[in-house]
N, C-alpha and C positions, 0 to 999 in steps of 0.2 A: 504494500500500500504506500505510496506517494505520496508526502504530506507538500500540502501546497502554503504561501504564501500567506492566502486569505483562510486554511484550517491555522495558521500561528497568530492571525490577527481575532479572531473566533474564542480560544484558548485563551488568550492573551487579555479580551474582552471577557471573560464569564471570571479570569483572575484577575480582575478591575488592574491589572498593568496596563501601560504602556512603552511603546517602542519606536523606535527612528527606525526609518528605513533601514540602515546598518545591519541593526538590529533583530530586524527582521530576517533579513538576511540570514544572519548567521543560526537563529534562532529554529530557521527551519531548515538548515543543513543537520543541526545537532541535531534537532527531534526526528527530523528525517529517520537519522541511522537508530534512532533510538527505537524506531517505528519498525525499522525494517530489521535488527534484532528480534524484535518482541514475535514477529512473522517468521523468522527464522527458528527461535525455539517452537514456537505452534507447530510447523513443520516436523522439525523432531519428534516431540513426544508422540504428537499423530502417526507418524510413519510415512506422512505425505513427500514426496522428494527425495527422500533422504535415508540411510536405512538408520530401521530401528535401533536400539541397544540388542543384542544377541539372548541377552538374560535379565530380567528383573533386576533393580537394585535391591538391593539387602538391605534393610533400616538397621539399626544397633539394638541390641537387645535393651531394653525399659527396666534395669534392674537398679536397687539401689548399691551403691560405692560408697570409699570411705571421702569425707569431707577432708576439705583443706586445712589445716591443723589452726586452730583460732590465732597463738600467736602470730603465725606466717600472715595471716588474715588481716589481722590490725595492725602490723607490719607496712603495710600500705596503702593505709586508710590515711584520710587527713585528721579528722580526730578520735580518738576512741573516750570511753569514759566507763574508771573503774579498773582498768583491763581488760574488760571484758563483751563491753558496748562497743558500734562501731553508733556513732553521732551524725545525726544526720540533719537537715534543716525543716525549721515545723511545715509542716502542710498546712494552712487552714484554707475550709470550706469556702468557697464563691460564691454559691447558693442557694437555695431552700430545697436540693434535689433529692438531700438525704433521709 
């Protein structure tokens, strides 16, 4: 799929930007290849084009492993508290969604 000009000016208006000519330009070389990627793995997975994988990928087995030992852990944290906290910065609420 060929992305044109006025699909980067399209885009570009529903993400209230704007762009110079230039801009544009370049804007729809990059998505171009980013478009034509995105078509390239469809192709793969499909089987269309292109040959398939020979064999399924294998996932990793879902088991539980041992953790990273907590010193090593807070070792490279910006701050810890106690020793044994890793500190982090407060969250609060924006609004009534809770």
């Amino acid at each position: 799929m060929a992305l044109t000009t006025e699909d980067v000016r399209k885009i570009a208006s529903l993400a209230r930007l704007r762009f110079s000519p230039d801009e544009e330009r370049v804007f729809t070389e990059q998505l171009g290849h980013i478009v034509e990627y995105i078509d390239q793995l469809q192709r793969y997975e499909t089987g269309e084009g292109e040959a398939a994988p020979a064999s399924p990928v294998r996932e990793a087995e879902d088991r539980p492993r041992p953790c990273l030992p907590r010193d090593v852990f807070l070792a490279n944290a910006p701050a810890s508290a106690l020793g044994e906290f890793l500190v982090v910065p407060e969250v609060k609420g924006g609004g009534g969604d809770a």
